[in-house]
C-alpha positions as CSV (number, residue, x, y, z in Angstrom):
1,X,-28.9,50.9,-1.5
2,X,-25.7,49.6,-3.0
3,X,-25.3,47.6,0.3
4,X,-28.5,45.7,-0.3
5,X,-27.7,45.2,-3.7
6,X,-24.3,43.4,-2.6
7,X,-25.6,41.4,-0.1
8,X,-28.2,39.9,-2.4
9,X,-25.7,38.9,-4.7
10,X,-23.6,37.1,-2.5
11,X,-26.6,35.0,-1.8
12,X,-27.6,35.2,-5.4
13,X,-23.7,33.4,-5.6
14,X,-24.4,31.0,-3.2
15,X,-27.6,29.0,-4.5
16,X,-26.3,27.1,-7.1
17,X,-23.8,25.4,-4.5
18,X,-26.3,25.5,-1.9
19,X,-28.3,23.2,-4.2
20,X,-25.1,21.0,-5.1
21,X,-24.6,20.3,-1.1
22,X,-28.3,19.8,-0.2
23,X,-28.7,16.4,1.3
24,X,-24.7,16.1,0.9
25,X,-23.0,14.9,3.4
26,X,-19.2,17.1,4.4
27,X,-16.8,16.1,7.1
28,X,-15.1,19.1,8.5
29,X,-11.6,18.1,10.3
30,X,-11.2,20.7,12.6
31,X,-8.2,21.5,14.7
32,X,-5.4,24.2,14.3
33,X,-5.5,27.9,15.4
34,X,-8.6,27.9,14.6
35,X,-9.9,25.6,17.9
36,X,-8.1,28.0,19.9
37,X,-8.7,31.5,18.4
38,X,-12.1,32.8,19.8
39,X,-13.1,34.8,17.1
40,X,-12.6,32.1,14.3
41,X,-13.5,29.1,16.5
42,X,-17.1,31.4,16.2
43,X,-17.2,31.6,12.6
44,X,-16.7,27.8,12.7
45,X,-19.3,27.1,14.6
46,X,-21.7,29.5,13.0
47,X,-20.9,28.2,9.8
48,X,-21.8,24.9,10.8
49,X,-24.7,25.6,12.2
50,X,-25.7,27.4,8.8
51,X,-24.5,24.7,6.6
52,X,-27.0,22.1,8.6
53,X,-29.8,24.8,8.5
54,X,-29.8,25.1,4.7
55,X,-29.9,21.4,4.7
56,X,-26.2,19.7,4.4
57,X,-25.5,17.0,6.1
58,X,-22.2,18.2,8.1
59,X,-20.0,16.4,10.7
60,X,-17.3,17.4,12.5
61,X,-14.0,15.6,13.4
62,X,-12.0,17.6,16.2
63,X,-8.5,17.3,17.4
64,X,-7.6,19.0,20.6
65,X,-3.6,18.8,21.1
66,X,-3.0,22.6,22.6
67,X,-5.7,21.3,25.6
68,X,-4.4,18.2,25.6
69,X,-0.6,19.7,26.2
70,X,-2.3,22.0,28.7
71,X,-3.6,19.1,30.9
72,X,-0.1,17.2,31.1
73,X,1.1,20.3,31.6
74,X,-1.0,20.9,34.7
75,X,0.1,17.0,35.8
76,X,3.8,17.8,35.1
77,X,3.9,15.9,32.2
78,X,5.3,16.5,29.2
79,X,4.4,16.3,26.0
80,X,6.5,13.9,23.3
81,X,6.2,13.4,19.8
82,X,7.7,10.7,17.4
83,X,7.5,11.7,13.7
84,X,5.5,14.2,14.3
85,X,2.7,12.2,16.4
86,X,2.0,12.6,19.9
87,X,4.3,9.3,21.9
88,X,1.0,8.3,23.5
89,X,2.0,5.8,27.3
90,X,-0.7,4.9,29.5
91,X,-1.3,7.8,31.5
92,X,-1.3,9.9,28.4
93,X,-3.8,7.8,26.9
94,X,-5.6,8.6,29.7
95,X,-5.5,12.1,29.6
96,X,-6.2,12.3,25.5
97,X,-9.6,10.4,26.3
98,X,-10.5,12.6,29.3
99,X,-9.5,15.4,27.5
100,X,-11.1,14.6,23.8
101,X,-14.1,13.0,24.7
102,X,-14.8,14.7,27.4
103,X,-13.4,18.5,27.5
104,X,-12.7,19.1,24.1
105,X,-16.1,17.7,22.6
106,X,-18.5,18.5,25.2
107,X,-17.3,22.3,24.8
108,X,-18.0,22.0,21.1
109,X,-21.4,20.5,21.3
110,X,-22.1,23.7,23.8
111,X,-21.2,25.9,21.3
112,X,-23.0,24.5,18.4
113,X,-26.2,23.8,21.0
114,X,-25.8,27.5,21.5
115,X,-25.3,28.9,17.7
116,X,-28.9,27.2,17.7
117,X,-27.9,24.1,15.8
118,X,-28.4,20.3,17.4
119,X,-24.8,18.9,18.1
120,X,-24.1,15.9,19.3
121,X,-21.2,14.7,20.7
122,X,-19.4,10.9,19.8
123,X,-15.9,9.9,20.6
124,X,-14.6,6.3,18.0
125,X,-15.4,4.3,20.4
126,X,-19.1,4.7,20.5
127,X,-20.8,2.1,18.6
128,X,-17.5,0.7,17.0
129,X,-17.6,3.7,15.3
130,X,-13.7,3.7,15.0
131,X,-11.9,0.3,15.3
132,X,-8.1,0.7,15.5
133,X,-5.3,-1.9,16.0
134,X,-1.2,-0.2,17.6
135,X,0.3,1.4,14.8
136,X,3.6,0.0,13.8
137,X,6.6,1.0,11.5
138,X,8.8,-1.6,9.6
139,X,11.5,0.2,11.4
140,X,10.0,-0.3,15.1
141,X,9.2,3.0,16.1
142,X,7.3,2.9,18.9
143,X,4.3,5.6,19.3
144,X,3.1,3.9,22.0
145,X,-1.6,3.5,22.5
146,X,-1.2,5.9,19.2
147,X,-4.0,3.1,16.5
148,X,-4.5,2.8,12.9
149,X,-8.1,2.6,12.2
150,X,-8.6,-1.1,10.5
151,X,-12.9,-0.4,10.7
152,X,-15.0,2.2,10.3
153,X,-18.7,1.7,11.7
154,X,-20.5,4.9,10.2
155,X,-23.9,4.0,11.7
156,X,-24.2,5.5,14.5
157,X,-23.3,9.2,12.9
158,X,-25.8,8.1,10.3
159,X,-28.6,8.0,12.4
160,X,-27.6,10.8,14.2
161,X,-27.8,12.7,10.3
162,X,-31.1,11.0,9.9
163,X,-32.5,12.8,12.8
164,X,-31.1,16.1,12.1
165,X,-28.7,16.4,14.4
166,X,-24.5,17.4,13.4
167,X,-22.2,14.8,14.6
168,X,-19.1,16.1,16.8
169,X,-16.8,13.2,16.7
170,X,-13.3,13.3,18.9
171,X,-10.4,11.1,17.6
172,X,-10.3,7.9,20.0
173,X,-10.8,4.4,18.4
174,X,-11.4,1.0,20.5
175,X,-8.8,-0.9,20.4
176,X,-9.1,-4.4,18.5
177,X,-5.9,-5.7,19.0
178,X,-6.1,-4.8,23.0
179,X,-8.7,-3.8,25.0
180,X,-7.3,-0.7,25.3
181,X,-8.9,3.3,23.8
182,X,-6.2,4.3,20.7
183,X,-5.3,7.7,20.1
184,X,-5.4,8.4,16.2
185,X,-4.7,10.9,13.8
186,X,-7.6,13.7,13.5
187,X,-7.0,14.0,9.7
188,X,-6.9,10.3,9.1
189,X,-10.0,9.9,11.0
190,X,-11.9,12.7,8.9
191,X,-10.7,11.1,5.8
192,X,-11.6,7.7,7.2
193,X,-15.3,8.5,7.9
194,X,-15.6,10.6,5.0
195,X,-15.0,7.8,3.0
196,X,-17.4,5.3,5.2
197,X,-20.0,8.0,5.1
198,X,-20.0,8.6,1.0
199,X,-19.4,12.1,1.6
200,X,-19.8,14.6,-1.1
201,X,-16.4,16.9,0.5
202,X,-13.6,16.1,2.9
203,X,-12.4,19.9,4.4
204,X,-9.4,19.8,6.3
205,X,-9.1,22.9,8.3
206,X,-4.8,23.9,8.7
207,X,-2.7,26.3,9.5
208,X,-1.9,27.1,6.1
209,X,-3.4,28.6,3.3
210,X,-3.2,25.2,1.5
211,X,-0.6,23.6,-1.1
212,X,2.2,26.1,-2.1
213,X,4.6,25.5,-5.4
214,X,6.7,27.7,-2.7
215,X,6.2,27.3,0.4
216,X,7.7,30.6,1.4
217,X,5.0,32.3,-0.9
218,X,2.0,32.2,-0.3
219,X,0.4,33.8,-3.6
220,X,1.9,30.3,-5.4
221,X,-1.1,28.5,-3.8
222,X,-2.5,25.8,-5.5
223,X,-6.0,25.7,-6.0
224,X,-6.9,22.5,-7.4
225,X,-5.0,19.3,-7.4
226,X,-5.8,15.6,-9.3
227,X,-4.6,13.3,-7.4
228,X,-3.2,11.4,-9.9
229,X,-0.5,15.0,-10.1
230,X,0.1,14.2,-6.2
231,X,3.3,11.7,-6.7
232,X,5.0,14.0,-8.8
233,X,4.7,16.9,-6.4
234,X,6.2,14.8,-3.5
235,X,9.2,13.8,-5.8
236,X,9.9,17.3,-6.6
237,X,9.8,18.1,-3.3
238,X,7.0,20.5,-3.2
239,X,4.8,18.5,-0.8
240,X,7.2,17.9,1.7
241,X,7.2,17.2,5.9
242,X,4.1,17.4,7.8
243,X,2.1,18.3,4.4
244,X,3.0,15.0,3.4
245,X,0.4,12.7,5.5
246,X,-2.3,15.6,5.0
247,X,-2.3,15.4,0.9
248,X,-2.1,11.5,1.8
249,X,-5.2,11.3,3.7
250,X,-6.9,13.9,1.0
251,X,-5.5,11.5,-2.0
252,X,-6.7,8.6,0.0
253,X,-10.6,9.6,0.4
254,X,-10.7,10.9,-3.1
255,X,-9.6,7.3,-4.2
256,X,-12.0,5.3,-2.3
257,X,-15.1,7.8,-3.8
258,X,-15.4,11.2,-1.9
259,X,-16.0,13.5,-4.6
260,X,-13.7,16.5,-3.6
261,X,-11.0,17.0,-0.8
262,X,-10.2,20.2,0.7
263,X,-6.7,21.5,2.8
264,X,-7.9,24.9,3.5
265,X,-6.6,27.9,6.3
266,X,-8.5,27.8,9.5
267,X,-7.0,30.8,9.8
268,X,-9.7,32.6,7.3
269,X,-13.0,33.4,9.6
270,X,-16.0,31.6,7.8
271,X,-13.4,29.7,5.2
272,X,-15.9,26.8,5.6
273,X,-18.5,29.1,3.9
274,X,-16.6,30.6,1.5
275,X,-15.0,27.3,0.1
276,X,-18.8,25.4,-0.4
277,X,-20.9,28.7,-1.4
278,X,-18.7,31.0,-3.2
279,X,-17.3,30.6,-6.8
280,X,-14.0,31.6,-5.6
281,X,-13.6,28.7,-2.8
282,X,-10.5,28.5,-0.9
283,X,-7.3,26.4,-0.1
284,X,-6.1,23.4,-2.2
285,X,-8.9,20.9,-3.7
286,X,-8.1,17.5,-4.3
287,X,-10.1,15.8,-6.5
């Protein structure tokens, strides 16, 4: 009996932000351990396929490095990276399209198709949906067909949300610069289209439990953030290396009008869930 009782008041819990996220749109950046990890890549996808059931309007943005390392692997390639970005030549450009649009997405949509929701799978360069020019640094680093996304066409995954149906986007953008396919950034991408689409949450799935005072503790997690706080904690050193361009593309889509922004651990099964229907939530929210 107690069981029952305990199960209804989860869902009890979960109404009131089941009614803030009806009609809502949230962009889940999905990537990390939790892609490769079969277990939690099922409460990902489950979760998904809930959150579109109860009526929120959810897309996913997917990554797909380990796979993508894997393939040049297979070619004898190997895999470089400059400031933390994949160096990104011809042949590698190559192999992240293959791989991305292809592999990576195609398995997703399966998944979801399976979980009995109605994925769909995009890569940028359908419909213009992600316009991209070479990124450059002052300092001349070259990253090689790596873009920085200049337009954002949000149409096509809005009629896709129209008709039901959860967009599963992978990170290539069409080049506007050269008539080339740009690799880009899965997290700037997310916060990109979050901020095209109006969406009510940006949720950056990670490796980490979220924004730590210390990053060798995890019990000094930070659980909510203005963004206005942000410079101060990159001064004082508590957002520091690869967090760095995370909290930036958080700050960033909070700025131009999505509501809340999440960097949360992938590493939780069904941390999508707990964070939008549970009064605790989890990971670090920007807002």
């Amino acid at each position: 009996m107690s069981n029952s009782n305990y199960d209804a008041s989860v869902l009890i819990e979960a109404l009131p932000h089941i009614q803030k996220y009806y009609g809502k749109t949230v962009v889940v950046k999905y990537g990390g351990n939790a892609m490769i990890n079969e277990e939690l890549k099922d409460a990902v996808i489950h979760d998904i396929v809930l959150l579109s059931l109860v009526g929120v309007r959810v897309v996913i943005v997917h990554g797909g490095g380990p796979e993508i390392n894997a393939m040049l692997k297979k070619i004898g390639k190997k895999s470089e990276f400059v400031k933390g970005l994949r160096y990104t030549d011809r042949e590698t450009m190559d192999i992240v399209q293959m791989v991305l649009c292809g592999k990576v997405n195609k398995d997703l949509v399966t998944l979801i198709n399976h979980a009995g929701g109605n994925g769909v799978g995009l890569c940028g360069i359908d419909g213009g949906l992600f316009q991209a020019v070479r990124k450059t640094d002052e300092d001349g680093t070259d990253y090689g067909y790596v873009g920085e996304i200049r337009k954002v066409n949000p149409e096509p995954v809005m009629d896709m949300l129209e008709s039901g149906y959860i967009p599963v986007i992978s990170t290539v953008a069409q080049g506007m610069d050269e008539d080339t396919g740009y690799n880009i950034n899965a997290d700037l991408a997310a916060s990109k289209l979050a901020v095209a689409l109006q969406a009510e949450k940006l949720i950056l799935l990670t490796d980490v439990r979220g924004l730590l005072l210390d990053r060798n503790d995890e019990s000094t997690l930070l659980p909510e953030i203005k963004v206005s706080g942000v410079p101060k904690l990159i001064k004082d050193g508590v957002i520091a290396g690869g967090m760095i361009p995370k909290v930036d593309c958080c700050v960033e889509a909070v700025r131009e009008g999505v509501r809340q922004a999440n960097i949360q651990d992938g590493r939780v099964a069904h941390s999508i869930l707990i964070e939008l229907f549970s009064d605790n939530g989890v990971g670090t929210m920007f807002f």
